[in-house]
N, C-alpha and C positions, 0 to 999 in steps of 0.2 A: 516341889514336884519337878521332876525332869525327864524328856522325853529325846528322843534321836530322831535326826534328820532320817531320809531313808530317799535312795535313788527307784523313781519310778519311772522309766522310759528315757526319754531327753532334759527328764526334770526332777525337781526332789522334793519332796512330801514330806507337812509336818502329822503326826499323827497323834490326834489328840482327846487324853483318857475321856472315857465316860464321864467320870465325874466332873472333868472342866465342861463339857457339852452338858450337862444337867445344870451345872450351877452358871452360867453364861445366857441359857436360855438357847443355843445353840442347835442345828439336829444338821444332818445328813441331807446335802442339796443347796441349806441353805447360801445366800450370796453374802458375802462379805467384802470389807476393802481393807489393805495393808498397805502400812506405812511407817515409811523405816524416821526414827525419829535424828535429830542433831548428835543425839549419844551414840548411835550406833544402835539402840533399843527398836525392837519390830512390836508395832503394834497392831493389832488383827479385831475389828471391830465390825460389828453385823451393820448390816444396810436394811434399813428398816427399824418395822418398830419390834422391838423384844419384850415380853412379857417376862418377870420375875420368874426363876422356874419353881417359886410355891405356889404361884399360880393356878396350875392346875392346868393350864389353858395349852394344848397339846399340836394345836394350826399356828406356830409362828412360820413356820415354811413360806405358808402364804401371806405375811403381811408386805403390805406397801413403802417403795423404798421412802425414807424422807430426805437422804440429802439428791443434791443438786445435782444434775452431771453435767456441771461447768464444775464442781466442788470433786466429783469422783474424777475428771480428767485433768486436775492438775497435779495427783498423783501417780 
């Protein structure tokens, strides 16, 4: 799957399908942290906890974050 950068103001947006936000556990709001790896590869991973999305379970928006913010500021 592949998707286009896109210029939104001073900054540039990934935009991303439905079905990666369904199958990630992912929704709209939620907070994540990115990190660009040694390869050059961006990795974008939710801060908190994520339910499977077979789940069922439709409130991850609000779960609590688990890593550190000594761990989110050295990114």
């Amino acid at each position: 799957m592949s998707t286009r950068l896109n210029r939104w103001g001073h900054s540039v947006g990934l935009r991303l399908p439905a079905a990666v936000l369904a199958a990630s556990g992912l929704s709209v709001g939620r907070s994540v942290s990115i990190r660009v790896l040694d390869n050059g590869d961006v990795r974008v991973r939710p801060i908190g906890k994520i339910e499977p999305a077979e789940s069922g379970d439709t409130d991850t928006a609000t779960a609590k974050p688990t890593e550190s913010e000594s761990e989110l500021a050295q990114w």
